[in-house]
C-alpha positions as CSV (number, residue, x, y, z in Angstrom):
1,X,296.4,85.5,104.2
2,X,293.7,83.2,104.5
3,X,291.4,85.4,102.0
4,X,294.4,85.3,99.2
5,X,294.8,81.6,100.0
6,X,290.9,80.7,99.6
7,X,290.9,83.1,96.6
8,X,293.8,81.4,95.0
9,X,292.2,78.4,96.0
10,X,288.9,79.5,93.6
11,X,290.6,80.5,90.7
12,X,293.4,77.3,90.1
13,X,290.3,75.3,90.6
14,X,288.7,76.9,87.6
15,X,292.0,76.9,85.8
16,X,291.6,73.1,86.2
17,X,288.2,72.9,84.9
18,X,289.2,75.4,82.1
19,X,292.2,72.8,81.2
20,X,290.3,69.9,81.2
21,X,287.5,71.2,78.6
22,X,290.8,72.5,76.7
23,X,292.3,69.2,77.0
24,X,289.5,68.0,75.7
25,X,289.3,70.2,72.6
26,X,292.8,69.8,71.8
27,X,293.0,66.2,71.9
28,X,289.4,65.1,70.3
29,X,289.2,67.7,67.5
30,X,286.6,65.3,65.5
31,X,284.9,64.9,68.9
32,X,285.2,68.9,69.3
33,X,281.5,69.8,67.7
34,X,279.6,67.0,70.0
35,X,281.1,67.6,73.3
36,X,281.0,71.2,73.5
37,X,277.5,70.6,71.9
38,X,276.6,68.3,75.0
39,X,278.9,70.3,77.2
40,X,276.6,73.6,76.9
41,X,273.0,71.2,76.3
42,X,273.7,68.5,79.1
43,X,276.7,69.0,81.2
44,X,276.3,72.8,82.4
45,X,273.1,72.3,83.6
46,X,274.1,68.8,86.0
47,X,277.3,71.1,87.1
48,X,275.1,74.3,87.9
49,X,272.7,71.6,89.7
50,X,275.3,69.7,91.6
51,X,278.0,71.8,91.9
52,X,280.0,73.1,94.3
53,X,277.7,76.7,93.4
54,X,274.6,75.2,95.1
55,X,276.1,73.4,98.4
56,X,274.3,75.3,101.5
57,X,275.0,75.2,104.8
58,X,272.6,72.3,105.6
59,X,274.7,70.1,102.9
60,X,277.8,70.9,105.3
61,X,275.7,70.1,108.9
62,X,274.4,66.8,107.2
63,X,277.5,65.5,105.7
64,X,279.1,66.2,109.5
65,X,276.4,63.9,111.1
66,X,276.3,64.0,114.5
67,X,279.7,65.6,114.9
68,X,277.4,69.0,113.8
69,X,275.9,68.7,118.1
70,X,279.6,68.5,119.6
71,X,281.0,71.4,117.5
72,X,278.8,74.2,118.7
73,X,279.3,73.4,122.2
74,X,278.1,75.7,124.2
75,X,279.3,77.8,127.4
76,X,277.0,80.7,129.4
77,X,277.8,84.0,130.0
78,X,278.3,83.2,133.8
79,X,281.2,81.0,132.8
80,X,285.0,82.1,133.6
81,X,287.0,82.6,130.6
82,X,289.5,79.7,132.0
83,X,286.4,76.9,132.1
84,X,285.2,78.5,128.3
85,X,288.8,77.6,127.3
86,X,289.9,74.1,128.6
87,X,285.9,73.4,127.3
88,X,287.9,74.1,124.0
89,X,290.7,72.4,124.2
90,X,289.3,69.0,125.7
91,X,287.2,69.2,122.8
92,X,289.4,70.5,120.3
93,X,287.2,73.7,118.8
94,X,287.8,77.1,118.1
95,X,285.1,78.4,119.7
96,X,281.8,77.9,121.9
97,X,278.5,79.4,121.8
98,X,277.7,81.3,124.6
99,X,273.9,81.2,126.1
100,X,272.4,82.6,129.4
101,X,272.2,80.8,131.9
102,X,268.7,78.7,131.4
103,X,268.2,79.3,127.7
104,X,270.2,77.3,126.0
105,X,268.4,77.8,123.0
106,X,268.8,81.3,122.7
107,X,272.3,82.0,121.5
108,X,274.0,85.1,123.6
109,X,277.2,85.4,122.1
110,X,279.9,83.6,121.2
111,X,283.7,83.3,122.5
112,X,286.8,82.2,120.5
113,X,290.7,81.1,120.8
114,X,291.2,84.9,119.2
115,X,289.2,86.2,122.3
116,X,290.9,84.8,125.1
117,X,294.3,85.9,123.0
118,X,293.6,89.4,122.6
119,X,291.1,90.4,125.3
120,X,293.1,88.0,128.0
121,X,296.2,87.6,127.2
122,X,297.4,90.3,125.5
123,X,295.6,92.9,128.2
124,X,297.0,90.9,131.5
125,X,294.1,90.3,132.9
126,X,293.0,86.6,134.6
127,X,291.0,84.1,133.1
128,X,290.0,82.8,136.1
129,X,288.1,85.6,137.3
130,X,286.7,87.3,134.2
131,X,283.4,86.3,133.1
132,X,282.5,84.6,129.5
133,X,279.9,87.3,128.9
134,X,282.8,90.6,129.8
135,X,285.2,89.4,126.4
136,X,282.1,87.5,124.5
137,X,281.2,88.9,120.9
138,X,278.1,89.8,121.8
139,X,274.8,88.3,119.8
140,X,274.2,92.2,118.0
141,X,277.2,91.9,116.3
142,X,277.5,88.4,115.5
143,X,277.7,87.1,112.1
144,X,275.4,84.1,111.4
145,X,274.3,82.0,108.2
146,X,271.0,80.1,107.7
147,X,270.8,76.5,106.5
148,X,269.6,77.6,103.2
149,X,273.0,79.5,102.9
150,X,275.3,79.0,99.8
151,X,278.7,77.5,101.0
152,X,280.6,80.0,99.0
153,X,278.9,82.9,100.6
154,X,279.8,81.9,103.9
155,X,283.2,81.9,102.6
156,X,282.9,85.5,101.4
157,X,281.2,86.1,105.0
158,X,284.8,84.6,106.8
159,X,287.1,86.2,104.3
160,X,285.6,89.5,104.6
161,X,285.4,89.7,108.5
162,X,288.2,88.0,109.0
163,X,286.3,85.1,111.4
164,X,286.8,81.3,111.5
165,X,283.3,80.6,112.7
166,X,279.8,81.0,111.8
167,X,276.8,80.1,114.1
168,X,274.1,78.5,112.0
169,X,270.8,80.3,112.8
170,X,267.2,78.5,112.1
171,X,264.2,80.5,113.2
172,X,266.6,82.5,116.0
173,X,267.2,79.3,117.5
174,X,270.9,77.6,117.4
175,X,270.7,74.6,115.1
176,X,274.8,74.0,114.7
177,X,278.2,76.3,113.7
178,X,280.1,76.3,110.6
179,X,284.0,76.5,110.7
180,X,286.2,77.4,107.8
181,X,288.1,74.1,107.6
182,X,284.3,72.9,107.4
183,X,283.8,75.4,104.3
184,X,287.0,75.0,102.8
185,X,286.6,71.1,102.7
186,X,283.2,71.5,101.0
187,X,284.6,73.3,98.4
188,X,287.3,70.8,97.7
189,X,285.1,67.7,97.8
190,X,283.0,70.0,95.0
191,X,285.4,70.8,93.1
192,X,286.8,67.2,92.7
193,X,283.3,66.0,92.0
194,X,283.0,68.2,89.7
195,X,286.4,67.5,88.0
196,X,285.3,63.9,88.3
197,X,281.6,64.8,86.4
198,X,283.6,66.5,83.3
199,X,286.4,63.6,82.9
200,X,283.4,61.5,82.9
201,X,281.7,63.6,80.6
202,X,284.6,63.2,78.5
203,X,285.4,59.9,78.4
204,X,281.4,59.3,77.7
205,X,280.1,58.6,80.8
206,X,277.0,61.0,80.4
């Protein structure tokens, strides 16, 4: 569901570009030689530089400030499942970084609300008295992005998994975590930005 949403999500947003140049067209046919002119000279290049195609990871971190610290918050492998998840809820994330105890720059693992649901839950078994480190994903088979990582291919990373979180990995040391209301916000605020450059564009703002 959420990979046919964020894909539907893509493609009306290039519909909307598409109708805007068309719009364009249609209604400035004198104009029609000179901005398509400009459009393929000037325009394409300051989308392709500031568009939502070249937002990284480090774009999304920044633009969060210091909230970027508080949403990778971390729990160790020594932890109880129960402790891992009211850590969650009292501050309302999807999921915690798990360390070993002592290192908590070395990322271990990392737990989620779909661990505790499926490997707690669903199988009966306490949260009190399992450990963090027995239901963890474990750091082998984690899924991590760089800074330098484009937005839209931690998208493709998410929709393809089928994971709402992405630890953001800087020399193997833990620098922050990605969600996918964190990706899917940075391509919205693109995508009206970029909307916003071409109405410009047209109106004769460039």
């Amino acid at each position: 569901m959420m990979k046919r949403a964020i894909h539907g999500f893509l493609l009306h947003g290039n519909a909307v570009k598409s109708s805007v140049l068309r719009h364009a067209r249609i209604g400035n046919p004198v104009l029609q030689p000179l901005i398509f002119s400009r459009h393929e000279s000037v325009s394409s290049a300051r989308i392709e530089e500031h568009g939502f195609e070249s937002t990284t990871i480090a774009d999304i971190l920044k633009a969060k400030g210091k909230a970027a610290d508080g949403s990778w918050l971390w729990c160790t492998t020594d932890d109880t499942v129960y402790d891992a998840v009211k850590s969650m809820t009292q501050h309302n994330v999807g999921a915690l970084v798990v360390v070993k105890p002592g290192e908590q720059k070395s990322i271990g693992g990392i737990i989620t609300e779909r661990d505790y649901l499926r490997k707690i839950i669903v199988q009966g078994r306490s949260s009190k008295s399992t450990k963090v480190g027995d239901i963890m994903t474990e750091e082998n088979k984690l899924i991590t992005v760089t800074p330098d990582t484009k937005v839209l291919r931690a998208m493709q990373l998410m929709t393809e998994n089928r994971i709402r979180h992405i630890p953001v990995i800087d020399d193997k040391d833990m620098i922050g975590m990605v969600s996918i209301g964190d990706v899917v916000r940075a391509v919205v605020s693109e995508h009206r930005e970029e909307l916003n450059r071409l109405n410009a564009f047209i109106q004769g703002g460039y």
